[in-house]
DRENDO-1510 file (C-alpha; in Angstrom, 1 decimal, always signed):
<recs>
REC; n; res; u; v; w
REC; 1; UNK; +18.3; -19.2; +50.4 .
REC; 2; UNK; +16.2; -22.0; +48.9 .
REC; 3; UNK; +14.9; -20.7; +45.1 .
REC; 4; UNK; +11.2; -21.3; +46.4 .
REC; 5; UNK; +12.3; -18.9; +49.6 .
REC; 6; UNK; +13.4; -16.5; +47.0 .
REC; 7; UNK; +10.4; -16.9; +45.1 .
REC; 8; UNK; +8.0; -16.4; +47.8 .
REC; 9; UNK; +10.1; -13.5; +48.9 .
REC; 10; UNK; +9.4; -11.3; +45.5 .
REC; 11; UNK; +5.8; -12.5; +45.0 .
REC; 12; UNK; +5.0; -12.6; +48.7 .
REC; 13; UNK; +1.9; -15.4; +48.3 .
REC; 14; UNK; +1.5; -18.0; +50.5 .
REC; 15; UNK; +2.1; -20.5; +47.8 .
REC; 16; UNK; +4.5; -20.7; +45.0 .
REC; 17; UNK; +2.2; -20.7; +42.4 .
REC; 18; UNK; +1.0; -18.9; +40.0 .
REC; 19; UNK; -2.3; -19.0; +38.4 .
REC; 20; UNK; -1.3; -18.5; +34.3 .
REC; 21; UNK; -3.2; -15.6; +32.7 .
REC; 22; UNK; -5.5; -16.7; +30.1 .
REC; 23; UNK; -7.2; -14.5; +28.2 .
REC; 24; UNK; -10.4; -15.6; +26.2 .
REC; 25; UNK; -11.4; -17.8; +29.4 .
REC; 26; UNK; -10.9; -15.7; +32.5 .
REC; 27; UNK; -11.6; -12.6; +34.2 .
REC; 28; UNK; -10.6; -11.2; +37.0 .
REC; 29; UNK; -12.9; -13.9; +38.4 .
REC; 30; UNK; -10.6; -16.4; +37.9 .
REC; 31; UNK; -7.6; -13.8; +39.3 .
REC; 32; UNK; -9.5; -13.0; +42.9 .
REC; 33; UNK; -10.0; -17.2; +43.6 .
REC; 34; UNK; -6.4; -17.8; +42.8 .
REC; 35; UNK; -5.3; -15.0; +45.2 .
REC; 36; UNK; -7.6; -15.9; +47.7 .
REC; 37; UNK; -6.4; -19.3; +47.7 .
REC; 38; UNK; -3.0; -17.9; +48.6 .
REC; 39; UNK; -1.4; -17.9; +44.7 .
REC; 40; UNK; -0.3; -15.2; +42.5 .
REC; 41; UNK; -3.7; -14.7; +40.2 .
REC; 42; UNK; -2.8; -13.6; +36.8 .
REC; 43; UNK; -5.2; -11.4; +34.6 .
REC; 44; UNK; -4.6; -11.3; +30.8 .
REC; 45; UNK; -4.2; -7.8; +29.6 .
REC; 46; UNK; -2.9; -7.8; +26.0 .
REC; 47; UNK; -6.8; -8.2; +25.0 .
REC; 48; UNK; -8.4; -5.9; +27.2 .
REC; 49; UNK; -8.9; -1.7; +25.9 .
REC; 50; UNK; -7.4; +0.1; +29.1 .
REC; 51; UNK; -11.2; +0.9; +30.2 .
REC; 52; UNK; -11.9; -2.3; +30.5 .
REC; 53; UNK; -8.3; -3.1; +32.0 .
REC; 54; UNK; -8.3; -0.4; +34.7 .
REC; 55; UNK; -11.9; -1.4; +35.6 .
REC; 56; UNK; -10.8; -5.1; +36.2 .
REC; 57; UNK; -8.0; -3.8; +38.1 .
REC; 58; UNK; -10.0; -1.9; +40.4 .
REC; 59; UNK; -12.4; -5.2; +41.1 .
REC; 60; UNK; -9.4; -7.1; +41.8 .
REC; 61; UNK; -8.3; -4.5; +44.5 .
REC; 62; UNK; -12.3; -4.6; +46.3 .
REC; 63; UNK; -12.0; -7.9; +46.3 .
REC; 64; UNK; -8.9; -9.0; +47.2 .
REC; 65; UNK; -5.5; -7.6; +49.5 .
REC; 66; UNK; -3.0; -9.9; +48.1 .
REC; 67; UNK; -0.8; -9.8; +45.7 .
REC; 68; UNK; -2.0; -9.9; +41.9 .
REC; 69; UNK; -0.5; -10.1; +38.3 .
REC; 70; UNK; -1.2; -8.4; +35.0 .
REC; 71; UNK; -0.1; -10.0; +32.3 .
REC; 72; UNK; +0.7; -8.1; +28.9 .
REC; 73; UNK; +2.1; -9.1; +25.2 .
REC; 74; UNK; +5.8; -7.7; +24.4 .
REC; 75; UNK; +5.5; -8.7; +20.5 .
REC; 76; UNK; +6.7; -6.4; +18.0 .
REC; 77; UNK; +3.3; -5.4; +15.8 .
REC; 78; UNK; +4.2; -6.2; +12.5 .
REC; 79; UNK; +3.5; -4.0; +9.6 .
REC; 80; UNK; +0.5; -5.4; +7.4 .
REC; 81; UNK; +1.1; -7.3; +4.3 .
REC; 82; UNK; -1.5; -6.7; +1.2 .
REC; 83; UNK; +0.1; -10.1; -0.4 .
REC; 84; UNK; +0.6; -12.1; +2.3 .
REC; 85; UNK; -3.2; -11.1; +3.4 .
REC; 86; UNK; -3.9; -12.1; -0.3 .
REC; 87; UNK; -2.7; -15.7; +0.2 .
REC; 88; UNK; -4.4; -15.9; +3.9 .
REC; 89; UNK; -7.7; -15.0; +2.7 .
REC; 90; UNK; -7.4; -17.2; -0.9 .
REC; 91; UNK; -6.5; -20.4; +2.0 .
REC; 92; UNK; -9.8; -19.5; +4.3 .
REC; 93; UNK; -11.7; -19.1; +0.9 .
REC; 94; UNK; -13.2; -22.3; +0.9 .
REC; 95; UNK; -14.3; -21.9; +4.6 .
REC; 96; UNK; -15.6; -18.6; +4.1 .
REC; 97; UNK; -18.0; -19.6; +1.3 .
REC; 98; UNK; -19.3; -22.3; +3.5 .
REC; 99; UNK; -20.9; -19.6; +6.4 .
REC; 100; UNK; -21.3; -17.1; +3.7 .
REC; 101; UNK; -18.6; -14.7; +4.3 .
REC; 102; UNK; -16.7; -12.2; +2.5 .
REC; 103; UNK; -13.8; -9.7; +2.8 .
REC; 104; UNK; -15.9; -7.4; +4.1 .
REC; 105; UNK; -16.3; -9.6; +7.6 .
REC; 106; UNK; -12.6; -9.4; +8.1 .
REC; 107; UNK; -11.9; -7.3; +11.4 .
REC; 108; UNK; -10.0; -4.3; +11.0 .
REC; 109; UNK; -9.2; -3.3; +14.3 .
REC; 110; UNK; -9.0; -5.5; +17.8 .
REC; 111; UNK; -6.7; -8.4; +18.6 .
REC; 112; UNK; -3.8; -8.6; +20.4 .
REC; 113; UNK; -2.0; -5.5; +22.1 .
REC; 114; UNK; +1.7; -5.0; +22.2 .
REC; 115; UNK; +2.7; -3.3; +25.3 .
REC; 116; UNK; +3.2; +0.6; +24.9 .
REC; 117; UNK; +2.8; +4.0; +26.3 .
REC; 118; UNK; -0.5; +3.4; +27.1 .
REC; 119; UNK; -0.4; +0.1; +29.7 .
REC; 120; UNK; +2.9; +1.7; +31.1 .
REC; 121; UNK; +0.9; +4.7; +32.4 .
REC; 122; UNK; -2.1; +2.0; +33.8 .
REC; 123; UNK; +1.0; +0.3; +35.7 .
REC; 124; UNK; +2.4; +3.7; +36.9 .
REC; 125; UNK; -1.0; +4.5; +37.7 .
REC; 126; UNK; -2.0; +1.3; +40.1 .
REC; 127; UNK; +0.8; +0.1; +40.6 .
REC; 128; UNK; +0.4; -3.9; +40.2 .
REC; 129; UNK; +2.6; -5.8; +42.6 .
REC; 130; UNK; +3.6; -8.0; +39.8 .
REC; 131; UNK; +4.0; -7.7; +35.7 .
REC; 132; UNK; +4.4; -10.1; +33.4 .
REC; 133; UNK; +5.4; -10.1; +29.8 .
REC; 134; UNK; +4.7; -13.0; +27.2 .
REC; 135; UNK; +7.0; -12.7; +23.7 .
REC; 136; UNK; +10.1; -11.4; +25.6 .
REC; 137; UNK; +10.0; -7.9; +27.4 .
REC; 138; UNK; +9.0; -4.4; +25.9 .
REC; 139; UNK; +11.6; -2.0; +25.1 .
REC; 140; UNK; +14.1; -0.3; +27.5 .
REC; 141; UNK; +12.6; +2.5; +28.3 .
REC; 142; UNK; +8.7; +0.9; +28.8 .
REC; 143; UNK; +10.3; -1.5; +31.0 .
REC; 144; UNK; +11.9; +1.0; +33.4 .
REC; 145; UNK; +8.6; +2.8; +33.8 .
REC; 146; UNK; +7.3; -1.0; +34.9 .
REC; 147; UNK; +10.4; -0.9; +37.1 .
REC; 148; UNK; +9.9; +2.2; +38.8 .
REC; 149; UNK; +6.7; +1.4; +39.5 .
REC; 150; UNK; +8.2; -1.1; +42.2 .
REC; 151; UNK; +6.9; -4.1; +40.1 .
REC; 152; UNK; +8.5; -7.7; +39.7 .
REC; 153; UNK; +9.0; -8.3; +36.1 .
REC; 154; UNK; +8.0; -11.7; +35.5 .
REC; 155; UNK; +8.2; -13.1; +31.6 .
REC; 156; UNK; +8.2; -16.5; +29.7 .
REC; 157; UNK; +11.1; -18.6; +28.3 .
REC; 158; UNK; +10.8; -21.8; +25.7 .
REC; 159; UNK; +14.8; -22.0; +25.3 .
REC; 160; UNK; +17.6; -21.6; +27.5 .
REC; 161; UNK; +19.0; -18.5; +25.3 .
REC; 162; UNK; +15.7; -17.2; +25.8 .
REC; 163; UNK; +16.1; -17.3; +29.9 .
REC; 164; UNK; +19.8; -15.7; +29.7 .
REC; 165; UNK; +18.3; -12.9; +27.6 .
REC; 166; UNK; +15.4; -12.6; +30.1 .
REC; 167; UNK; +17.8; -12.3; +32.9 .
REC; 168; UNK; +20.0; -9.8; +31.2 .
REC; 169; UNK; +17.1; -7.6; +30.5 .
REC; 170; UNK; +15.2; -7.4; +33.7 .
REC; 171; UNK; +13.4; -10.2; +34.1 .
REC; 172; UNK; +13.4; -10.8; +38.4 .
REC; 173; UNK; +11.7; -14.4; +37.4 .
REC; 174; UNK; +11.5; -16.2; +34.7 .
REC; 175; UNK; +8.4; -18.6; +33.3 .
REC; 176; UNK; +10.4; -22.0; +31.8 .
REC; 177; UNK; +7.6; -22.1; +29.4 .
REC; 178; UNK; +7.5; -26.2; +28.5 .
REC; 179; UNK; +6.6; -27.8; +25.1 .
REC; 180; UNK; +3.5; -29.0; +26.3 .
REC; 181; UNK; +2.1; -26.0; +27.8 .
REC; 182; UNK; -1.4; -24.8; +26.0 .
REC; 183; UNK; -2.2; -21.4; +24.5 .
REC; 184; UNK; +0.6; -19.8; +23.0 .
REC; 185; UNK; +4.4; -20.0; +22.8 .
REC; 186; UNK; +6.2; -17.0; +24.7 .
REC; 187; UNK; +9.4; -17.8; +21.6 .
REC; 188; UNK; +10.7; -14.5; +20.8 .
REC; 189; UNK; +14.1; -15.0; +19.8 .
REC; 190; UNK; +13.5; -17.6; +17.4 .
REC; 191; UNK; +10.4; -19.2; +15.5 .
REC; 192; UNK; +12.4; -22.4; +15.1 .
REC; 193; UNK; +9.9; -25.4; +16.6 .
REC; 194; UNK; +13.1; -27.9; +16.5 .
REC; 195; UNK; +14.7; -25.7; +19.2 .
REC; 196; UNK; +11.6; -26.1; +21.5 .
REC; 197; UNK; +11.8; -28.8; +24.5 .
REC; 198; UNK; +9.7; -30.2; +27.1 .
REC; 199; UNK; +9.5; -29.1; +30.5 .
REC; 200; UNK; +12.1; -31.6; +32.2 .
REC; 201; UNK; +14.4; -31.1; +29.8 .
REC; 202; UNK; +14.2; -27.7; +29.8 .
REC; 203; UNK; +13.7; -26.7; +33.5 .
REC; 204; UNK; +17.0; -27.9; +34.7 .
REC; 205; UNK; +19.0; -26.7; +31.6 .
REC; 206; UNK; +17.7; -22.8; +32.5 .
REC; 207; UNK; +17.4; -23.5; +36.4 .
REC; 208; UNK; +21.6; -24.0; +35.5 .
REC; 209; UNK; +22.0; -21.2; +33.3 .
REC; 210; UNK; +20.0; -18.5; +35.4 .
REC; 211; UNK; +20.2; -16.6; +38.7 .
REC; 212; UNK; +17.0; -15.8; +39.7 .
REC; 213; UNK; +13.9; -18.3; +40.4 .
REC; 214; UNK; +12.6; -20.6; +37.9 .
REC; 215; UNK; +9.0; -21.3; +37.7 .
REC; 216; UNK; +8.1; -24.5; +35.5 .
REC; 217; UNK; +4.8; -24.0; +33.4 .
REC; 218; UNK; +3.7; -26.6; +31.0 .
REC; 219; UNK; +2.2; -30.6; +31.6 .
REC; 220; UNK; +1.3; -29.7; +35.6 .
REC; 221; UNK; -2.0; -31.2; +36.0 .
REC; 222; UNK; -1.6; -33.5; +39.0 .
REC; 223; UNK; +0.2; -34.0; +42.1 .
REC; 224; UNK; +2.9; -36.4; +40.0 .
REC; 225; UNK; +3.8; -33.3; +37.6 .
REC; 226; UNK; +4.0; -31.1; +40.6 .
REC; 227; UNK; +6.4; -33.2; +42.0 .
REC; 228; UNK; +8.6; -34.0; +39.2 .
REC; 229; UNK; +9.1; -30.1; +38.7 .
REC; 230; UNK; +10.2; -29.4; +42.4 .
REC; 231; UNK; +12.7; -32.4; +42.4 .
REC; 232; UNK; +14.4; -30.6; +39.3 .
REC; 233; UNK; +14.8; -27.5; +40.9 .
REC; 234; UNK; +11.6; -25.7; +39.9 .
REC; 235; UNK; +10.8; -22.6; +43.1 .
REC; 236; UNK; +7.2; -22.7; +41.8 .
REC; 237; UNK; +4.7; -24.1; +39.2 .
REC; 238; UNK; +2.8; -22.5; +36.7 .
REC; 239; UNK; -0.9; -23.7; +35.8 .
REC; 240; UNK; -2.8; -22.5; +33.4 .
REC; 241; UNK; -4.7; -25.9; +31.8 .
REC; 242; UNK; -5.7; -27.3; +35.4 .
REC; 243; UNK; -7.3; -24.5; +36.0 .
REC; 244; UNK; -9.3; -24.3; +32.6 .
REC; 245; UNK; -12.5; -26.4; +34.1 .
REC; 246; UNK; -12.2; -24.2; +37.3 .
REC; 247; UNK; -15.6; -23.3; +39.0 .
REC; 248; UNK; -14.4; -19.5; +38.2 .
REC; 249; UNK; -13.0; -19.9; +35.0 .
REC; 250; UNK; -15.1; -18.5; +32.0 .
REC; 251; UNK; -14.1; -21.4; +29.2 .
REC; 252; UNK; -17.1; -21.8; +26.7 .
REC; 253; UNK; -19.3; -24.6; +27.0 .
REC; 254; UNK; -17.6; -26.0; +23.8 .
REC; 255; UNK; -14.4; -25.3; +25.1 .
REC; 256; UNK; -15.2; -27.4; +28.2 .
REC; 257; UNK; -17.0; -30.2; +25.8 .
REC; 258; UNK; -14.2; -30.5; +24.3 .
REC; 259; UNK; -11.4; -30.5; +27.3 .
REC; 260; UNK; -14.1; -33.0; +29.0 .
REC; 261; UNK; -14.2; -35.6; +25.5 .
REC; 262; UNK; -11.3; -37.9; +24.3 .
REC; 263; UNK; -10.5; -34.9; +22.1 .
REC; 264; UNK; -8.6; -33.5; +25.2 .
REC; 265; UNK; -5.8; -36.2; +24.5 .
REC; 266; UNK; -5.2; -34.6; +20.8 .
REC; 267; UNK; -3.4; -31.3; +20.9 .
REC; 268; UNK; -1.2; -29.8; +18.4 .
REC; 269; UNK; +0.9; -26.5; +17.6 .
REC; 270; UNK; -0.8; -24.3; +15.4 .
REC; 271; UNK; -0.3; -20.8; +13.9 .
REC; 272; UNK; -4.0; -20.5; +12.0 .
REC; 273; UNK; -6.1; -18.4; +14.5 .
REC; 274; UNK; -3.4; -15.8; +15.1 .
REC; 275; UNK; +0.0; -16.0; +13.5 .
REC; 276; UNK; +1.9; -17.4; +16.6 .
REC; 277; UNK; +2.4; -21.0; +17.9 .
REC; 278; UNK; +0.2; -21.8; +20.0 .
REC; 279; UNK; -1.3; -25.2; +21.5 .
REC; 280; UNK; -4.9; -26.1; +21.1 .
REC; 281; UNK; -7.3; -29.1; +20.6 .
REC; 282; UNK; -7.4; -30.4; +16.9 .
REC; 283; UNK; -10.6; -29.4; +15.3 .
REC; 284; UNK; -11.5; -29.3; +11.6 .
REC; 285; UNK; -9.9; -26.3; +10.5 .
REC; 286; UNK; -6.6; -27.7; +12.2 .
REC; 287; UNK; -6.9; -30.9; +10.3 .
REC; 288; UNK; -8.2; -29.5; +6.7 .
REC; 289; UNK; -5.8; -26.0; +6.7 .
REC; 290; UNK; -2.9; -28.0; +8.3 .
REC; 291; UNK; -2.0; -26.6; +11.7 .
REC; 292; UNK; +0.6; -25.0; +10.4 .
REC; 293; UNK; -0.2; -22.8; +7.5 .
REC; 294; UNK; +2.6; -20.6; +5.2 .
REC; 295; UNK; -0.2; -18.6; +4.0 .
REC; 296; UNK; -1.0; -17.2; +7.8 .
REC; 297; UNK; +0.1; -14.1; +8.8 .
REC; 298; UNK; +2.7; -13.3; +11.3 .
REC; 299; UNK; +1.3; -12.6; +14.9 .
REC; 300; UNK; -1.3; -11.0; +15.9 .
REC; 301; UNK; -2.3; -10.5; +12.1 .
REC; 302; UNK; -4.0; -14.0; +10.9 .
REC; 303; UNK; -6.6; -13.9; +13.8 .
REC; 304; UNK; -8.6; -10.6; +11.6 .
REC; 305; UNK; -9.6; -13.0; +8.9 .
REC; 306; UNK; -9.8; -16.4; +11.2 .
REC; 307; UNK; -11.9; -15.1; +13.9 .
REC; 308; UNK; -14.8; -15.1; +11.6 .
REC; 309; UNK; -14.9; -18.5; +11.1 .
REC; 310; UNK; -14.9; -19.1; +15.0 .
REC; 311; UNK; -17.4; -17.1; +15.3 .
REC; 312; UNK; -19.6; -18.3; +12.3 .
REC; 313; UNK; -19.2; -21.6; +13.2 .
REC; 314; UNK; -20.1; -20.9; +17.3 .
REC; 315; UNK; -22.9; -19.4; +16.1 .
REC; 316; UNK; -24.4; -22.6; +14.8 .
REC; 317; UNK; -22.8; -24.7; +18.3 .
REC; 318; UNK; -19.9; -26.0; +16.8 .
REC; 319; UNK; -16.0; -25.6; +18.0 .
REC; 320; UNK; -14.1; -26.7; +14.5 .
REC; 321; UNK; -13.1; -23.0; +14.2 .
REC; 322; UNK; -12.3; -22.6; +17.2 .
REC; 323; UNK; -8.9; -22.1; +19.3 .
REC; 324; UNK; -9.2; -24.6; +22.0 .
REC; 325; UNK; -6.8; -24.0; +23.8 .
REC; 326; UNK; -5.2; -26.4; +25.9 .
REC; 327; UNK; -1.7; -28.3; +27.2 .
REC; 328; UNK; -0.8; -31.9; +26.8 .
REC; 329; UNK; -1.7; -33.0; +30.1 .
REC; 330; UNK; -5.0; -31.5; +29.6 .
REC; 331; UNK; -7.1; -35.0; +30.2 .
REC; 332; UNK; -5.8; -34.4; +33.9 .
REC; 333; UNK; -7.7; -31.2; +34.3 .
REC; 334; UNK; -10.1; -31.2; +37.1 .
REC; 335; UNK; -13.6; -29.9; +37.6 .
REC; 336; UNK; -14.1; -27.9; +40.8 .
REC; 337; UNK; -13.3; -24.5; +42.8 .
REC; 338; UNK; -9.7; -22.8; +42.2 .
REC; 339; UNK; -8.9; -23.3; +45.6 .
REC; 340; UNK; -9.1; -26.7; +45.4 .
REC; 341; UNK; -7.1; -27.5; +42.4 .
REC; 342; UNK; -4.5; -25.1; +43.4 .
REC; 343; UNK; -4.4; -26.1; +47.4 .
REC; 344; UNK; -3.8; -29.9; +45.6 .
REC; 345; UNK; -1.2; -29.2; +43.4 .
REC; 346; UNK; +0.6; -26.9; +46.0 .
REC; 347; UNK; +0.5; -29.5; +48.5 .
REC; 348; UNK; +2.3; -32.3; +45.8 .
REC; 349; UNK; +4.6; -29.3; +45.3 .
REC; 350; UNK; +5.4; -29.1; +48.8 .
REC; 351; UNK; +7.7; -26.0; +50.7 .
REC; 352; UNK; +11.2; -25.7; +52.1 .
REC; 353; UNK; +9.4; -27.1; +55.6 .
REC; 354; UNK; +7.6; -29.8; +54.1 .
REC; 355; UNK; +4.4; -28.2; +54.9 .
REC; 356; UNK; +2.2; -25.3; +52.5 .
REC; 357; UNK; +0.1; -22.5; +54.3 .
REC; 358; UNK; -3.4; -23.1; +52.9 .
REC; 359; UNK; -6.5; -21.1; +54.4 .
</recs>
């Protein structure tokens, strides 16, 4: 059995791919086009109280019969750190003086959810057809509640080490999570940046190493990049920048500015607006804070005293607090509906026949 056969098998779309979750520009908007185009739509969870979660959930299953994805954090929340908040704050000083801030406009509460007790009831309870996991994969005992629920366990990799552990663990697929994808890394074994690769590098190095499908995520903007990842073994693509300036996508109006300007071409790794590496569009606070700052908390923590600043600064029109994210091939992204960017890039990606099912 071909790997995209054995992909198609466990997702059971019509197309092998999958539309990446994205949270802070999509909705479940954004997850019923994918699926309707005949892809696995994706919604972000790790961001979303479980009100809000189960109620998206619910408008994905009106709108849609075919198979959907909810996508949830597996990080480890760290304990707080009065010092280390200390030095984060005395490095934002300078910023916060500018919009007239204090201490007391930190956030206290919000952010980034690990997965717990909580989303493993929501997944018992509707029973998603798929579930993915970004930072690794939650502990045993959450995961076999996912299991029994009769979900595929879907979660990211940036390093082959990574992929054998995911494998080992659970994982029925596993995300090869290239260097230049956008948003943030999935790294959970190590924070080490040297030990990061690019895509083609590191597609065929896990595709080797691993049993079950390999789905390449990071750089596939085009029909070329499509391509390239199928000839080195890839049984499905990933897209999560392509679809960023999608009809049903709910990016900003700065956010699409910006992936729409020159500035699309400059993109760096960053830990300021939440802790974790993650891939956005230089803006000031990048280039004056350095994008990667020793005084930032570990993830999720630094976003409490950054997301001020984005918000301060929105709140006069301007994105140079902001986390645009995006990938390195994001100057290929395409305006226009999600079924047409993802019917294109399927079609460069091609099937074991030659020929994708579109409707």
């Amino acid at each position: 059995m071909s790997p995209v056969t054995k992909l198609l098998g466990l997702i059971r779309t019509r197309l092998p791919v999958i539309q990446a979750p994205m949270a802070g520009v999509q909705s479940s908007k954004l997850t019923i086009a994918a699926c309707q185009a005949g892809a696995l739509g994706s919604l972000p969870a790790a961001m979303l109280p479980s009100e809000k979660l189960c109620a998206e959930i619910e408008t994905i299953r009106r709108h849609t019969d075919r198979p959907f994805n909810i996508n949830f954090f597996a990080h480890r929340q760290p304990e707080a750190d009065a010092v280390q908040q200390v030095k984060w704050l005395a490095a934002l000083a300078p910023f916060y003086r500018e919009f007239g801030l204090s201490e007391q406009d930190v956030l206290q509460r919000g952010g980034r959810q690990p997965f717990g007790e909580e989303q493993a009831e929501i997944v018992m309870r509707y029973r998603p057809p798929v579930v993915s996991f970004h930072f690794g994969l939650p502990e045993q005992a959450l995961l076999d509640k996912v299991k029994s629920s009769g979900a595929i366990v879907v979660s990211s990799a940036t390093t082959v080490e990574e992929a054998c552990w995911l494998e080992a663990h659970g994982a029925d697929i596993i995300i090869a999570q290239g260097l230049e994808a956008g948003g943030h890394r999935g790294m959970f074994l190590s924070r080490d940046l040297n030990r990061q690769q690019g895509l083609f590098s590191l597609l065929p190095q896990i595709r080797a190493a691993v049993n079950v499908p390999v789905v390449a995520a990071g750089g596939i903007s085009d029909a070329a990049t499509a391509r390239a990842a199928r000839a080195l073994g890839a049984a499905g693509i990933q897209i999560g920048t392509a679809l960023i300036l999608a009809d049903e996508a709910d990016t900003s109006a700065l956010h699409r500015k910006a992936l729409q300007s020159e500035r699309a071409a400059d993109t760096v790794l960053t830990n300021l607006f939440s802790g974790g590496f993650a891939r956005g569009i230089v803006n000031r606070f990048i280039r004056e804070a350095g994008p990667v700052n020793d005084a930032a908390p570990p993830f999720p923590l630094a976003q409490s005293a950054s997301a001020p600043l984005k918000a301060a600064a929105e709140a006069q029109g301007s994105d140079e607090f902001s986390s645009l994210w995006a990938g390195q091939n994001a100057p290929l992204a395409q305006t226009g509906s999600t079924r047409e960017i993802i019917n294109s890039l399927a079609d460069a990606f091609g099937s074991d026949n030659g020929q994708t099912q579109t409707s």
